[in-house]
N, C-alpha and C positions, 0 to 999 in steps of 0.2 A: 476137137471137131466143133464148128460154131450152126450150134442148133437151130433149128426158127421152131416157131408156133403154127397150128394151121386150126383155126376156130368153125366150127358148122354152128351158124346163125338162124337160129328158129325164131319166126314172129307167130307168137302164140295170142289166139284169137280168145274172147271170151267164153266161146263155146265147147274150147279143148283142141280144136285144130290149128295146124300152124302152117305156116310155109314157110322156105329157107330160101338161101340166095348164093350165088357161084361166080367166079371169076373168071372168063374166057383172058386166061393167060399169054399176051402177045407173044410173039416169035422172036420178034426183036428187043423187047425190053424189057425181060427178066433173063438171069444167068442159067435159071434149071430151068425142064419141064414146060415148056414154051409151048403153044397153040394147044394148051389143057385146059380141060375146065378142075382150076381150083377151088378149095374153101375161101369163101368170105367173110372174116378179114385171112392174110396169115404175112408172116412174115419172120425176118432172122431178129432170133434172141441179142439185142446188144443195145448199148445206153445210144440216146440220142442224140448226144455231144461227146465232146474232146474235155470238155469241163471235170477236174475231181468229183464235184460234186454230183454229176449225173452218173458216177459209176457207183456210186453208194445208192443214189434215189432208183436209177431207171432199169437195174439188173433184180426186175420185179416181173414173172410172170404175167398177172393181170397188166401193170404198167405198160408194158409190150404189146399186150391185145389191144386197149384204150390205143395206143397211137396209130395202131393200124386201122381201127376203126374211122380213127380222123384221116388217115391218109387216103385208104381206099374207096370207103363211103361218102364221105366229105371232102373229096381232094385236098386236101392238104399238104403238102409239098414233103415229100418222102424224108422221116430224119434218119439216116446214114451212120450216124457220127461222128462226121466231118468238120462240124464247125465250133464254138466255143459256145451257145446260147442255149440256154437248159430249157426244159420244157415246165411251164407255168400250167402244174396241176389243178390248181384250183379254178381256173377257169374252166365255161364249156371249152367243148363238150367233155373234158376228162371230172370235172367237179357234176356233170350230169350223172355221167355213168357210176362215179362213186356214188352219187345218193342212190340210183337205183337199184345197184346191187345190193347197199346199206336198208333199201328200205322191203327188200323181196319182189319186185317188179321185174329184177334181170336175177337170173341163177345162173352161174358158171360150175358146169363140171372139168376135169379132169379126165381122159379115157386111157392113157399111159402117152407110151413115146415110140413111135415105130422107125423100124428103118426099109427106106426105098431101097430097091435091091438092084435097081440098073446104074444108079451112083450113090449109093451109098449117106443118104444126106438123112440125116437124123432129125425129124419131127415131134414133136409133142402136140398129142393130137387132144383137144378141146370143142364143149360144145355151151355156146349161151343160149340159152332162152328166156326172149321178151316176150312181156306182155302188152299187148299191140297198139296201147293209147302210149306207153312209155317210149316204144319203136318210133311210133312215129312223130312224138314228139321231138326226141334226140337225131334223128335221121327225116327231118320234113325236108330238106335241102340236099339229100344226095344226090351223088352225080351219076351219069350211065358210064363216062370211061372218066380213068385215072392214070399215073405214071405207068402202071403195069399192065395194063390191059382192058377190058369192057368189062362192068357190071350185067350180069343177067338178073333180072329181077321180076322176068314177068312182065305181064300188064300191069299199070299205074291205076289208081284210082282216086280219084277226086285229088289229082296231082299226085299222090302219095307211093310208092313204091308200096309191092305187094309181096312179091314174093312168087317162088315156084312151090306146088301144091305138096306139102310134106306126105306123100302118100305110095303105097310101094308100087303104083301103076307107073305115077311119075316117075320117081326113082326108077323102076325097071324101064323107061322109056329112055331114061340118059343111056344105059347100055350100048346105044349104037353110038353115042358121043365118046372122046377120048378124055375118060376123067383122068386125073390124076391121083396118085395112089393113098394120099392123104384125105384127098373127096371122097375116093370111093370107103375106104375105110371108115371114115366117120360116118356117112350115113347108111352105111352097114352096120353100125353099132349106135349110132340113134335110133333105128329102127326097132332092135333090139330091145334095146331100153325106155321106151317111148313113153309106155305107162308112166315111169318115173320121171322125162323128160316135159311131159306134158300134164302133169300135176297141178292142179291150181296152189299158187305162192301158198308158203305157210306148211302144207301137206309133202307128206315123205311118203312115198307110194313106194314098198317091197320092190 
């Protein structure tokens, strides 16, 4: 069975608050789960070429989130693995995001791997959080829609993408929206873990 990833993206403010961001999933242009609101980024576990050598580099966890971020966030043309041309890491924004998870600015959890029960599609459910001059450094040019669907992100500010308010009023307000099952679970378990989520870099909060 070929798994995807589904990431909950917090922009963590200097104050300890954050807000996250969601995918209003087209109808017609994804295979599952269509007119949902998903996690932003997510996408299927698989190398981004036909290349040997992108099935040795790109069947990487993290590797797999970074592209989705270029894809969804920054439109960038969806890689498939369709074609022969390997993806060039060291460039932005995949050489940005390596420094900043290298430098503690971006923290990636793990929260396991669930399965949807109306078809059966196996997720690995993950959650980043930025710190909100790094966010909007690497994400100053995101887009509102992409191959998959519309970005929700809130109000903008001074251009900049902000975010929906990480808070359980908000959360408890999408209830009447039709999340999908990897959305709803991760910020069910963000919320959970928030202390720990929303820790200033550096500190490991119980």
């Amino acid at each position: 069975m070929l798994p995807s990833v589904g990431t909950l993206t917090l922009r963590r403010t200097p104050d300890g608050r954050a807000t996250f961001f969601l995918l209003k999933r087209g109808g017609g242009k994804v295979a599952t789960v269509g007119d949902t609101f998903g996690p932003l980024p997510g996408g299927m576990i698989q190398p981004a070429s036909q290349s040997p050598g992108a099935y040795r580099r790109d069947l990487s966890l993290w590797r797999v989130i970074m592209r989705e971020y270029n894809e969804e966030l920054l439109g960038a043309p969806e890689a498939k693995g369709e074609g022969g041309t390997e993806v060039d890491y060291t460039r932005p924004p995949y050489s940005l995001l390596d420094a900043a998870l290298n430098d503690g600015s971006l923290r990636v959890w793990c929260f396991g791997i669930a399965l949807e029960p109306l078809h059966l599609a196996v997720c690995v459910l993950t959650v980043a959080v930025f710190e909100a001059d790094t966010f909007d450094t690497i994400f100053a040019d995101a887009v509102e829609e992409n191959e998959e669907g519309q970005v929700i992100t809130g109000n903008r500010s001074h251009g900049r993408i902000v975010g929906l308010s990480f808070t359980e009023s908000e959360i408890a307000a999408l209830g009447t929206q039709k999340l999908s099952s990897p959305a709803a679970g991760l910020l069910q378990l963000a919320q959970h873990h928030r202390e720990m989520l929303l820790a200033p870099p550096g500190i490991t909060s119980p």
